[in-house]
C-alpha positions as CSV (number, residue, x, y, z in Angstrom):
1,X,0.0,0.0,0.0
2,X,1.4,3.3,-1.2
3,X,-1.3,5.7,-0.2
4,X,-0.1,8.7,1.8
5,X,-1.2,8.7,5.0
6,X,-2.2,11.5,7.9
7,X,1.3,10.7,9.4
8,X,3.1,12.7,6.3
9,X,1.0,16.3,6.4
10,X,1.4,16.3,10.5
11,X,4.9,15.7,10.3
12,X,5.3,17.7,6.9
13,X,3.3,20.2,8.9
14,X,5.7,20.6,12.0
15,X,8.6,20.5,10.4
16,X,7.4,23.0,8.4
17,X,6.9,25.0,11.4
18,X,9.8,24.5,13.1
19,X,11.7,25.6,10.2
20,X,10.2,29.1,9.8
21,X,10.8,29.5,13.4
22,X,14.4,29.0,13.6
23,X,14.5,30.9,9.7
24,X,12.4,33.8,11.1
25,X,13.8,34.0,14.9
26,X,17.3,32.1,14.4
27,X,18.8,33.5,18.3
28,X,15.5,33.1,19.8
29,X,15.2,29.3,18.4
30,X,18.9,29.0,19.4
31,X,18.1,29.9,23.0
32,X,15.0,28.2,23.3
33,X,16.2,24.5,22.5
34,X,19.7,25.5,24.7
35,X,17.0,25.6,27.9
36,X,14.7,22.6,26.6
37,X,18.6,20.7,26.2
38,X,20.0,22.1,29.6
39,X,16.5,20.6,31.5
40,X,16.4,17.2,30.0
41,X,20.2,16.5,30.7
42,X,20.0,18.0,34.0
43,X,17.0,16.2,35.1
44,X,16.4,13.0,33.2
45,X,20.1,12.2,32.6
46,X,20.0,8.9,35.3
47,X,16.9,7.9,32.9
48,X,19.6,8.1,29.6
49,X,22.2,5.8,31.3
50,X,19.3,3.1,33.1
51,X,17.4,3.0,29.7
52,X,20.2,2.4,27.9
53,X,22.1,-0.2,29.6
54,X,18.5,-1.7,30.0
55,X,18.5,-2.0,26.3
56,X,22.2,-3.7,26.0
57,X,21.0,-6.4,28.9
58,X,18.0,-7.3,26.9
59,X,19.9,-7.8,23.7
60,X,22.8,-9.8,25.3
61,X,19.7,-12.1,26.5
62,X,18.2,-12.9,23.1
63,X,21.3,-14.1,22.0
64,X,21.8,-16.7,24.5
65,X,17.9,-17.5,24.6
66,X,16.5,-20.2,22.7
67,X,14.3,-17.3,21.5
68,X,17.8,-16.4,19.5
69,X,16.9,-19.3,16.7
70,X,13.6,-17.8,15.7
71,X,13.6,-16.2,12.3
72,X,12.1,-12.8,10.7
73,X,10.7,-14.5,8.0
74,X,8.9,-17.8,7.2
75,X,10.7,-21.1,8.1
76,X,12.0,-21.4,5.1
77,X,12.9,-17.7,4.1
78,X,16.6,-16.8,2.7
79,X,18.3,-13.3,3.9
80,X,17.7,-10.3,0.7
81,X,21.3,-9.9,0.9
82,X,24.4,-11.1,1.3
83,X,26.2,-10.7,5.0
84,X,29.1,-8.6,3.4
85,X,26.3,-5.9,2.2
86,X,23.9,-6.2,4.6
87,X,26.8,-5.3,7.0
88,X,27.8,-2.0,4.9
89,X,24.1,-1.3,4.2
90,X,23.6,-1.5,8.2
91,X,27.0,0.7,9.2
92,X,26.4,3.0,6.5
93,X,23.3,4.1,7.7
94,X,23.9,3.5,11.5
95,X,27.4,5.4,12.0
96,X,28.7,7.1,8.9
97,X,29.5,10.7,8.9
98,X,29.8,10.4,12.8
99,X,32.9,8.4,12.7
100,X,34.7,10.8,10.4
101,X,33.8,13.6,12.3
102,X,34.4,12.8,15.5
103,X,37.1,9.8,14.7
104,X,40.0,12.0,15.7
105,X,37.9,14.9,17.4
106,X,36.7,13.1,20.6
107,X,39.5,11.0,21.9
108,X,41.7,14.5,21.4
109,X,38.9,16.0,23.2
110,X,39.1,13.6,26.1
111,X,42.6,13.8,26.6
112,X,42.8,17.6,26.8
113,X,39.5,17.5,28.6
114,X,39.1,14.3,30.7
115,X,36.4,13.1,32.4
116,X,38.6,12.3,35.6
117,X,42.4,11.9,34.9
118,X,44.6,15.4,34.8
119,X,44.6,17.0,31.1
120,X,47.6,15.7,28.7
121,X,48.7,12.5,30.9
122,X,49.1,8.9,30.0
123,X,46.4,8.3,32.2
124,X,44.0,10.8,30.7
125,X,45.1,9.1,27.1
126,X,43.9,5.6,28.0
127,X,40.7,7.3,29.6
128,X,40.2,9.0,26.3
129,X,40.0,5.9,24.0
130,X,38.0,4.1,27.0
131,X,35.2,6.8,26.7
132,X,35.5,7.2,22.9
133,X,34.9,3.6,23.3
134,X,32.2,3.6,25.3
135,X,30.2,6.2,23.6
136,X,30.2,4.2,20.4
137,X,30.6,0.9,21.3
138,X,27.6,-1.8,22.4
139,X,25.1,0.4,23.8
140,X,25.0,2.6,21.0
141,X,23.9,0.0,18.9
142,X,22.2,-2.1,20.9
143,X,19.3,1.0,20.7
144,X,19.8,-0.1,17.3
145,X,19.4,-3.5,17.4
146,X,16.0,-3.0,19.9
147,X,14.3,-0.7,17.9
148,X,15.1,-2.7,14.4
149,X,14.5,-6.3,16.4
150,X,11.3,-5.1,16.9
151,X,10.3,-3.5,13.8
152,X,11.5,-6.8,11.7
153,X,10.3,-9.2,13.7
154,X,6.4,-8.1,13.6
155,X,7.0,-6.9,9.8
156,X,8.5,-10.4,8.9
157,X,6.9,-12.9,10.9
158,X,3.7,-11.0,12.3
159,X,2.3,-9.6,8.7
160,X,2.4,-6.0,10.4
161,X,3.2,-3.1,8.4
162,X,6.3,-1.5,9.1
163,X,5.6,1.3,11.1
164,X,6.6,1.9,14.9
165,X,3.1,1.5,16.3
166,X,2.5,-1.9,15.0
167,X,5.4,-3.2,17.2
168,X,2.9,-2.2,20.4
169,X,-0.8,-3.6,19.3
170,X,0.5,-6.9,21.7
171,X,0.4,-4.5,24.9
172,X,-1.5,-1.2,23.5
173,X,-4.4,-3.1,21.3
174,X,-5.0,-2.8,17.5
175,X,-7.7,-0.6,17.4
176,X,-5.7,2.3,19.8
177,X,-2.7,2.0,17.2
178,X,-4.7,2.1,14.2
179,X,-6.3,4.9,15.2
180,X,-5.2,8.2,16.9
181,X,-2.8,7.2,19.1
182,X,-0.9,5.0,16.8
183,X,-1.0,8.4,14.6
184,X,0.7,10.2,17.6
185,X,3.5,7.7,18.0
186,X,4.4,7.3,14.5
187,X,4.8,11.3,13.9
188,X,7.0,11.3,16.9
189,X,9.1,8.4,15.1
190,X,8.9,10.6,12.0
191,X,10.3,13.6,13.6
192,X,12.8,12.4,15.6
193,X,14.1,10.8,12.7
194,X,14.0,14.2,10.6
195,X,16.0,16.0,13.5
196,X,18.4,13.1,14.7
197,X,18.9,12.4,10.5
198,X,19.3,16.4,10.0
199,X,22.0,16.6,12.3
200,X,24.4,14.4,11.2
201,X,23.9,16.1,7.6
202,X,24.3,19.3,9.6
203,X,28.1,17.7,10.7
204,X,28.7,16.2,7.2
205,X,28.3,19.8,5.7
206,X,30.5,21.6,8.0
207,X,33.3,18.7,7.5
208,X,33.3,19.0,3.8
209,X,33.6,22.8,4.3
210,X,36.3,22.5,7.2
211,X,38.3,20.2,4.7
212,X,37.9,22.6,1.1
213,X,38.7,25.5,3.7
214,X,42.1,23.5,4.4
215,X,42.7,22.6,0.9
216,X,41.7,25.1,-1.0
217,X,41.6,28.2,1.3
218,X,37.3,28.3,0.8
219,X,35.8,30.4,3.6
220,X,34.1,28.1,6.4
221,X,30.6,29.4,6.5
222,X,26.7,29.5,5.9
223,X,26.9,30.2,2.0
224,X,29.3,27.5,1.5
225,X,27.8,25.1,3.5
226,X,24.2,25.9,2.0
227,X,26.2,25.3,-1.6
228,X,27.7,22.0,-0.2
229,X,24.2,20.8,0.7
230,X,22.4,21.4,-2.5
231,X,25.0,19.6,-4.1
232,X,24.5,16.7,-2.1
233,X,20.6,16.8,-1.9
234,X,20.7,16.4,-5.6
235,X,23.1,13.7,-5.7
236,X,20.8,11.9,-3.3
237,X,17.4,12.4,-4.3
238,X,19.0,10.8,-7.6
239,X,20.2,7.8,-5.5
240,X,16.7,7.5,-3.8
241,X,15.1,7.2,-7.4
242,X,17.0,3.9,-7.9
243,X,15.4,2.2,-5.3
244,X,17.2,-0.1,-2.4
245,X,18.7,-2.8,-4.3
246,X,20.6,0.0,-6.7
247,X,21.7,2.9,-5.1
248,X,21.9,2.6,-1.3
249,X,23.5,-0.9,-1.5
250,X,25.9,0.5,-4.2
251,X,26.9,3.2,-2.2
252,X,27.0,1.6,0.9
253,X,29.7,-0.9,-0.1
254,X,31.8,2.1,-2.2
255,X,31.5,4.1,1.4
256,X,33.4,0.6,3.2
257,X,35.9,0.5,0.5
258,X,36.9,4.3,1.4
259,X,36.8,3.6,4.6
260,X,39.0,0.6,4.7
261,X,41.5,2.8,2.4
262,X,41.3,5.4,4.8
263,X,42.0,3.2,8.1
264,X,44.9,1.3,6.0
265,X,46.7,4.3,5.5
266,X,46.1,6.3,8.7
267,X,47.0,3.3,10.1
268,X,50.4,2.5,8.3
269,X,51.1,6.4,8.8
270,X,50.7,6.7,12.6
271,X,52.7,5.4,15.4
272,X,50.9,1.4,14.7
273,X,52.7,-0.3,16.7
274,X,51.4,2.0,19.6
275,X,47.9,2.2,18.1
276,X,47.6,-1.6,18.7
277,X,49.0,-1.4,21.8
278,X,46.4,1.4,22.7
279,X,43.5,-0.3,21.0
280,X,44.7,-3.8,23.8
281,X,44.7,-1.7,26.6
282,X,41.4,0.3,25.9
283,X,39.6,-2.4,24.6
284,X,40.5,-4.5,28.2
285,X,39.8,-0.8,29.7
286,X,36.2,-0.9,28.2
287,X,35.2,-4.7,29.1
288,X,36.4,-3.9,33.3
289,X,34.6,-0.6,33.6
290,X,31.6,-1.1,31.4
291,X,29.3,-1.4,34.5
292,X,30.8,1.7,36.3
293,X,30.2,3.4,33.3
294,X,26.9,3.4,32.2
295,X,25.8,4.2,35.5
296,X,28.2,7.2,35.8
297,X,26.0,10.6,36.6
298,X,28.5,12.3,38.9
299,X,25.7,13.3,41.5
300,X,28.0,15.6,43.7
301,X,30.7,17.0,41.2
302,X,29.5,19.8,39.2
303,X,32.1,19.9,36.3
304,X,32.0,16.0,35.9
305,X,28.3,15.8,35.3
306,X,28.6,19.0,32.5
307,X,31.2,16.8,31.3
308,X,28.8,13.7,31.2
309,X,25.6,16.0,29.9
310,X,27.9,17.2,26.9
311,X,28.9,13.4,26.2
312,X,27.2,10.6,27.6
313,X,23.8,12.0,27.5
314,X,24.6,14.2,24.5
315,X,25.2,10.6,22.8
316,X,21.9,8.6,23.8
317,X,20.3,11.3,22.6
318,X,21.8,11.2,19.3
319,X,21.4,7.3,19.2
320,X,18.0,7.3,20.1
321,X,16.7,10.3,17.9
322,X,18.4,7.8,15.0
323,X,16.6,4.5,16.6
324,X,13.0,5.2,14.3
325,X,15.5,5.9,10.9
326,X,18.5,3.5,11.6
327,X,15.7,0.2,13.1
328,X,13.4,0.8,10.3
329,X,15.9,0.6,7.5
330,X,18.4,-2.3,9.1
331,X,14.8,-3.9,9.9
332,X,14.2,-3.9,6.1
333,X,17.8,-5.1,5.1
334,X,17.6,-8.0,7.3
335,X,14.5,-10.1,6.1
336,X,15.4,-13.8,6.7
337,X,17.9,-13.9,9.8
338,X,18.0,-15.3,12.8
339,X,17.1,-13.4,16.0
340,X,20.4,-14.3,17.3
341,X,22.7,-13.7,13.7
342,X,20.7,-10.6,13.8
343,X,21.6,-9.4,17.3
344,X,25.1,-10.6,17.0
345,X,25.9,-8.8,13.6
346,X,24.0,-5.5,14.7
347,X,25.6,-5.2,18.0
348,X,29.3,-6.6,17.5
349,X,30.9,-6.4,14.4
350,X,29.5,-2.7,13.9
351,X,31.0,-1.8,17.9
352,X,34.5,-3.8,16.9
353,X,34.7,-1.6,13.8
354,X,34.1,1.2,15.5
355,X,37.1,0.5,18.1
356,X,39.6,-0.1,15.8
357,X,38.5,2.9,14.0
358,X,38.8,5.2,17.2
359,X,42.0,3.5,18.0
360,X,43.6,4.6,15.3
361,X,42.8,7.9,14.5
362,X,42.5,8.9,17.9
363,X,45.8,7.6,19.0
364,X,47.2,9.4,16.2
365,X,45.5,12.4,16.8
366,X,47.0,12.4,20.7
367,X,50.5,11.7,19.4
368,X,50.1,15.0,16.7
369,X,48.9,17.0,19.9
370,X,51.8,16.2,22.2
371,X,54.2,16.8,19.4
372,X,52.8,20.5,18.1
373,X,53.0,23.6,20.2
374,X,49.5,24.8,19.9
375,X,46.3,23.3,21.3
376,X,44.1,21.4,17.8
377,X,41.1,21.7,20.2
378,X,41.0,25.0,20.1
379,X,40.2,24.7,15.8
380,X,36.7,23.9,14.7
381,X,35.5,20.3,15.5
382,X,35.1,20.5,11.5
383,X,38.7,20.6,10.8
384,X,40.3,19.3,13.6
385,X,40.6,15.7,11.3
386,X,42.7,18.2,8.8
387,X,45.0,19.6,11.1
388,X,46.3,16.2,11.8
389,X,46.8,15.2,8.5
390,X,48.7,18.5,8.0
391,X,51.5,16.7,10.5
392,X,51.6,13.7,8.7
393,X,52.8,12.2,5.1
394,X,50.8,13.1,2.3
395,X,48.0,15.1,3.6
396,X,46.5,16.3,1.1
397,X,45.7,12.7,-0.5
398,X,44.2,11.7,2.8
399,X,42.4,15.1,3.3
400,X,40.8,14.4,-0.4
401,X,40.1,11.1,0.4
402,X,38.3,11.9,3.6
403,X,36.2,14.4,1.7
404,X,34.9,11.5,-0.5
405,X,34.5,9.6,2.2
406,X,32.1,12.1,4.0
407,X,30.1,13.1,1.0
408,X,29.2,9.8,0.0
409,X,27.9,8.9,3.4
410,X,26.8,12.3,3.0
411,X,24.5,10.4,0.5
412,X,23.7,7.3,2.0
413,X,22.7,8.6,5.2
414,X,20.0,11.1,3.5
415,X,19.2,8.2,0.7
416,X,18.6,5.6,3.5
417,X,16.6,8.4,5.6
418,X,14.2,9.4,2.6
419,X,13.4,5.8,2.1
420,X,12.7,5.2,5.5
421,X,10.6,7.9,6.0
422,X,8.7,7.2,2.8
423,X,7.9,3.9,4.5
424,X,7.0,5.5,7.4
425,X,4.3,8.1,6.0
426,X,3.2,5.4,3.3
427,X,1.5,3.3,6.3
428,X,4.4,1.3,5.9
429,X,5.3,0.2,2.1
430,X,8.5,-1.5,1.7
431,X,8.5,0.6,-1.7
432,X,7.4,4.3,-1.1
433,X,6.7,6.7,-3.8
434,X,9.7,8.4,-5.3
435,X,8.0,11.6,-5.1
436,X,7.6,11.0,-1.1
437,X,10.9,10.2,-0.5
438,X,12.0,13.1,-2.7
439,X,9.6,15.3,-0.6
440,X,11.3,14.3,2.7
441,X,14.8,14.3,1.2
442,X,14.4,18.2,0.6
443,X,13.0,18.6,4.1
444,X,15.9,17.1,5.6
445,X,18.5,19.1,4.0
446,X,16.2,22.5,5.0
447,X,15.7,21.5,8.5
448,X,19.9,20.9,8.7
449,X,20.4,24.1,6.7
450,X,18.1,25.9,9.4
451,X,19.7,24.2,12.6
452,X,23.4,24.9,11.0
453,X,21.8,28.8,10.5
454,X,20.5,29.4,14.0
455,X,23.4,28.0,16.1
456,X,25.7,25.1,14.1
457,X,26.7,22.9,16.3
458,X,25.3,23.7,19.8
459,X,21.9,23.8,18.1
460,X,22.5,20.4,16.0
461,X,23.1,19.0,19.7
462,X,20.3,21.1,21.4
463,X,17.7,19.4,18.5
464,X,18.7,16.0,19.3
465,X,18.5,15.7,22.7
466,X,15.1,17.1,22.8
467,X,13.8,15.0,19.9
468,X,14.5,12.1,21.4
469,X,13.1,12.4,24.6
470,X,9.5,11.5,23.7
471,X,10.8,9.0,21.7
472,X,12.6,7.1,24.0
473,X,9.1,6.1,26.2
474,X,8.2,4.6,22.9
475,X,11.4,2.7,23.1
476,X,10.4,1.2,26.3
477,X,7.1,0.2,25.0
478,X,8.8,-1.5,21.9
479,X,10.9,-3.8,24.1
480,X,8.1,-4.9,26.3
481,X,5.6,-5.7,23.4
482,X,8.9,-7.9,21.7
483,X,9.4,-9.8,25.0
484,X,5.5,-10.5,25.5
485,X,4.9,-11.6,21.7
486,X,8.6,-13.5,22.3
487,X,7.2,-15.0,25.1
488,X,4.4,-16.6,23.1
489,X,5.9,-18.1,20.3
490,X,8.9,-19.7,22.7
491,X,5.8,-21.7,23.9
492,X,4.1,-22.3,21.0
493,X,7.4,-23.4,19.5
494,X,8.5,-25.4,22.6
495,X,12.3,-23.5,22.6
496,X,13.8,-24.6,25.8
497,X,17.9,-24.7,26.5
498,X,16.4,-28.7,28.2
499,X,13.5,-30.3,27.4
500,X,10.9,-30.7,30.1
501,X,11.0,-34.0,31.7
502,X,8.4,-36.0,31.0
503,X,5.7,-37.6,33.1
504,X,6.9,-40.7,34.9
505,X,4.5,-43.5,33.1
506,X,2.0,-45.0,36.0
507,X,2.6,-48.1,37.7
508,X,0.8,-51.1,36.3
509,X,0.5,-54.2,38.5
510,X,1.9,-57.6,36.4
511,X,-1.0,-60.8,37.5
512,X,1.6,-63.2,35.0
């Protein structure tokens, strides 16, 4: 069913409003979403961390459940595509434009600003990478993995259209989410994916200007930027008129062959022998403070919890405002898998990726900081990636390279958001109109365009965080509807780790 639904013109409509506001009143919107940010990471942050690590618990107990063998699919159903693509379809979408922007940003971050160790020591190195590690390792995508679970499971299996409020008829009813509240919920899913999508364009746009700037001497600001995104809408919304199996999956496995040539060589270029040495020790680092982590809200130090707010909560945010875009389109890529193959590929080969990605350019990063005289912090987030390269061989091959890398998940990331929210607003088609998708591709690069305009990057961080808020009750209500329906077909199907012993047979009485 392609039919537009009320879902698009409510969504359509708000975005629409929200975009004249921060057009019209750019400092006002700026100031606005700063108090609505400061408020929800002041007051709810404890709900951020117990939500999340919530979420990782539940995934690490579907794979060990006999639950894990159930498939989204029929019986008999083989996956669309092939683990190599679905992989780069899935960390495409899910990570992208994050990675290079913050690869080398962060963990340089963290070590001239720790969270606890003094600034510029070995210590405050190792907690850098631990952090950086944290922040993008298995909780990040077990949201991910939660939201998608559901969304494929009762797609697949169930016969449900894929739309967030037909994961919750088991616990909300069918007739409440087919009518207004299931209307409610899905514009919520809709606009925190337009924000949390926007956002991460808004980041791609200022890289690609911070990286011409350092090339080519181009002027870092709004025009440019505005120039950079047109370019790319177009270049997208010609992507999303290909359809799934063309463009996104083409892309998607270009974007891993970049970013493989990019780690190679960043990784034969930096000190390697100390970047595996780092990546060892902060991997070990990650697995013995885990817990202490995610539960770390700093309840009597003022400058540690402004340290976490900016951070930690800063990064749920981001992950959960993604959760409707990111589950809905690694929900459709993942048609005939396992529960367990899916939670496995999802949460660990994305989060091992992501480590040795941080290891290296963020060990590399350190060593360029200790070894200049002036602080890289201090540059633009946007070029901080560039001024490393400048200390190393052959920037100006990696600085192009990195460009390419960024605009095409540039591409992808607004290619696999237009499809998704086609589905979305098309009461779930697995093959939304062209002109939809087109209409929500354009929307996305105005509503980064406007959030770049009234604030750059505070206000990209501001809009997340508030976005996903609301969303994240949904989040809860997802999980609980998965386990109950779960529940149900582990005893219809009889999955047990034993079988249950059977009846001891009565006693008969022998008269031979």
């Amino acid at each position: 069913m392609k039919k537009v639904s009320n879902v698009f013109w409510i969504s359509v409509l708000i975005v629409l409003a929200a975009c004249v506001y921060g057009v019209v009143a750019p400092k006002n919107f700026e100031a606005v979403t700063a108090r609505v940010q400061v408020f929800l990471t002041s007051t709810f942050g404890w709900y951020y961390l117990i939500l999340v690590t919530v979420l990782v618990v539940f995934c690490i107990f579907l794979i060990f459940s006999p639950i894990g063998i159930i498939k989204l699919g029929k019986p008999d159903e083989k996956p669309e595509f092939s683990r190599a693509s679905w992989f780069a379809m899935l960390f495409s979408a899910g990570m992208g434009i994050g990675l290079v922007f913050w690869g080398a940003a962060e963990p340089l971050s963290h070590f001239m600003t720790p969270p606890l160790a003094e600034s510029g020591t070995d210590e405050a190195q190792k907690e850098a990478l631990r952090y950086t590690f944290f922040h993008w390792g298995i909780h990040a995508w077990a949201i991910y993995a939660i939201v998608a679970l559901a969304l494929a499971y009762f797609n697949f299996r169930k016969g449900e259209p894929a739309l967030i409020s037909a994961t919750l008829k088991p616990i909300l009813g069918k007739k409440a989410m087919e009518g207004t509240l299931g209307t409610v919920i899905d514009v919520l899913a809709v606009v925190a994916t337009v924000v949390g999508v926007a956002t991460t364009l808004g980041f791609g746009a200022t890289q690609i200007n911070g990286g011409l700037s350092f090339l080519f001497g181009i002027p870092s600001n709004f025009t440019v930027q505005l120039i950079i995104v047109i370019i790319v809408t177009i270049l997208f919304t010609l992507s999303a008129s290909t359809g799934l199996g063309k463009g996104i999956k083409i892309l998607s496995n270009v974007n891993m062959l970049f970013a493989v040539v990019l780690l190679v060589l960043m990784f034969i270029i930096g000190p390697t022998l100390l970047i595996i040495n780092m990546f060892t020790d902060s991997l070990g680092g990650y697995l013995q403070n885990i817990v202490q982590m995610s539960f770390r809200i700093a309840p009597l130090n003022e400058d540690n919890r402004s340290w976490i707010n900016s951070w930690t909560i800063f990064y749920w945010a981001w992950w959960i405002s993604w959760a409707p875009f990111v589950g809905i389109f690694i929900a459709r890529v993942s048609r005939g898998r396992t529960i367990r193959e899916f939670v496995i590929g999802v949460l660990l080969l994305p989060t091992l990726v992501c480590f040795l990605w941080f290891a290296v350019f963020g060990t590399t990063g350190i060593e360029v900081q200790k070894a200049v005289s002036y602080d890289i912090t201090q540059l633009a987030t946007e070029e901080v990636l560039f001024a490393i390269f400048k200390e190393l061989p052959w920037p100006t091959i990696m600085s192009v390279i990195t460009i390419a890398l960024v605009g095409i998940f540039f591409v992808t990331s607004a290619d696999s958001a237009t499809f998704v929210l086609g589905m979305q607003t098309t009461y779930g088609s697995l093959n939304p109109l062209t002109s939809i998708k087109l209409t929500w591709g354009v929307a996305q690069s105005i509503v980064a365009l406007v959030l770049i305009y009234s604030g750059g990057l505070q206000a990209l961080q501001n809009a997340l965080i508030i976005a996903a808020f609301p969303f994240s009750f949904i989040m809860i209500l997802m999980m609980l509807s998965l386990y109950k329906s779960l529940v149900n077909d582990k005893k219809e199907l009889g999955l047990y780790h034993k079988p249950k012993p059977r009846k001891k047979p009565a006693k008969t009485t022998s008269y031979d």
